[in-house]
C-alpha positions as CSV (number, residue, x, y, z in Angstrom):
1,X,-16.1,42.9,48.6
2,X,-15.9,43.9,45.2
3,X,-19.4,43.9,44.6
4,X,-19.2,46.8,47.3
5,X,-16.3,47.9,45.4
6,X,-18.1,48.9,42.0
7,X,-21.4,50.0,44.0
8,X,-19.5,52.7,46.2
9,X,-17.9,53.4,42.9
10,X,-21.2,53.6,40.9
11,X,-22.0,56.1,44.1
12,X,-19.4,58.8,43.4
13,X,-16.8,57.7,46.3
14,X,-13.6,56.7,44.9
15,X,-11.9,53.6,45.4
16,X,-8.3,54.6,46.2
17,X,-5.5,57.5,45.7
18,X,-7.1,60.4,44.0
19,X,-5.2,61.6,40.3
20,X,-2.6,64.7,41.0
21,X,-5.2,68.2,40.9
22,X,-7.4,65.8,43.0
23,X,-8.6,65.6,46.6
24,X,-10.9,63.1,48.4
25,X,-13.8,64.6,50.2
26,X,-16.2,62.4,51.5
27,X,-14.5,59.7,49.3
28,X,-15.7,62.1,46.2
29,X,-12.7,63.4,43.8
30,X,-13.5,67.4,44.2
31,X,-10.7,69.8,42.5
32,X,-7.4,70.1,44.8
33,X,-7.5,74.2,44.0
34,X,-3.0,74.7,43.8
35,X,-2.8,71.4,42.3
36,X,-5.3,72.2,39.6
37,X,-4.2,75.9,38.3
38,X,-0.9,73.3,37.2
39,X,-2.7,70.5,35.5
40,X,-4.8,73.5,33.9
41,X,-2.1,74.8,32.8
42,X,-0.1,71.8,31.8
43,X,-3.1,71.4,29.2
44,X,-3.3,75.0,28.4
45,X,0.4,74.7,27.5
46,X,-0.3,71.1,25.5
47,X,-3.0,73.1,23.2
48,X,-0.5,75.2,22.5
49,X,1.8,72.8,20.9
50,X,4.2,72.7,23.8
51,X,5.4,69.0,23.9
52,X,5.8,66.9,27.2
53,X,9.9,67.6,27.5
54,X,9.2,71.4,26.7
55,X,6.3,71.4,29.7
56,X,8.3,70.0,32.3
57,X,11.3,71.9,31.9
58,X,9.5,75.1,31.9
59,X,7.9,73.6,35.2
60,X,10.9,72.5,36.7
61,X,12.8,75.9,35.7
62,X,10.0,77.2,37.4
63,X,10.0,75.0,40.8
64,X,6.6,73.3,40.3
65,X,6.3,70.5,42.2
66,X,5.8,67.0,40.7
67,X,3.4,64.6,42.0
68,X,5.6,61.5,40.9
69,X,8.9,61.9,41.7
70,X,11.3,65.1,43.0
71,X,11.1,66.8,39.3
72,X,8.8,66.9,35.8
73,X,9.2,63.7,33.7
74,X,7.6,63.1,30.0
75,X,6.3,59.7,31.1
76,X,4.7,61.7,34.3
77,X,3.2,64.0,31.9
78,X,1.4,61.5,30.0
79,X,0.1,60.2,32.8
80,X,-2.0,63.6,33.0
81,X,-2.7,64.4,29.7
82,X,-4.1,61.2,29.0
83,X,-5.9,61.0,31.8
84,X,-9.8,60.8,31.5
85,X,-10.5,62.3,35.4
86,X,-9.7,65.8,34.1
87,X,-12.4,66.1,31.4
88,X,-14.8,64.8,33.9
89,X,-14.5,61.2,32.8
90,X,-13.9,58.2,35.8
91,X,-13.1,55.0,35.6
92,X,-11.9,52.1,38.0
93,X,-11.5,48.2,36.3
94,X,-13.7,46.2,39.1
95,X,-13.2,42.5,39.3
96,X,-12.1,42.1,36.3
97,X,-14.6,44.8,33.9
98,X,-14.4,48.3,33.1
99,X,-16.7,50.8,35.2
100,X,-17.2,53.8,34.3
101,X,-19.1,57.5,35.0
102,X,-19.0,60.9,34.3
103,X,-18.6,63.0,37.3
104,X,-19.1,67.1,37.9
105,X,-16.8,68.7,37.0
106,X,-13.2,67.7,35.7
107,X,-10.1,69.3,36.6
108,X,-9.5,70.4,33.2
109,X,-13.6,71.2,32.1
């Protein structure tokens, strides 16, 4: 099973709940189009020299909903920023080693 794990991986189709901006189509990530405009702008916001408690007050001023819990949290906000799915970089640890690929088109590219 998780030899057919890391081969529909190596295929495109991912393996389980898709990152927040995200959507499963086909088992393919593909851009979630409300969801991204806030992860793009939760970067666009970082490059700017926003930090994470500044972003997710201004979001939860603002009523954005948060994927993880009823409001914005720093550790939340991590999550995304650090997340290598919204440059276009995927990755999923199969049976015990690291697969990775590039895919598309990231959230954030």
């Amino acid at each position: 099973m998780r030899r057919g794990r890391e081969e529909a991986f190596r295929q495109g189709k991912w393996p389980g709940q898709p990152p927040f901006g995200y959507q499963l189509k086909d088992q393919k990530l593909e851009p979630e189009p409300s969801q991204a405009q806030v992860v793009q702008r939760i970067f666009e916001l970082y490059a700017r020299g926003l930090g994470t408690w500044e972003i997710c007050n201004r979001l939860n001023t603002e009523g954005v909903p948060s994927p993880y819990r009823k409001t914005w949290k720093p550790a939340g906000m991590l999550r995304i920023l650090k997340n290598p799915a919204y440059i276009g970089n995927i990755s999923v640890n199969v049976n015990g080693k690291h697969v990775s690929q590039a895919h598309r088109r990231g959230v954030h590219a």
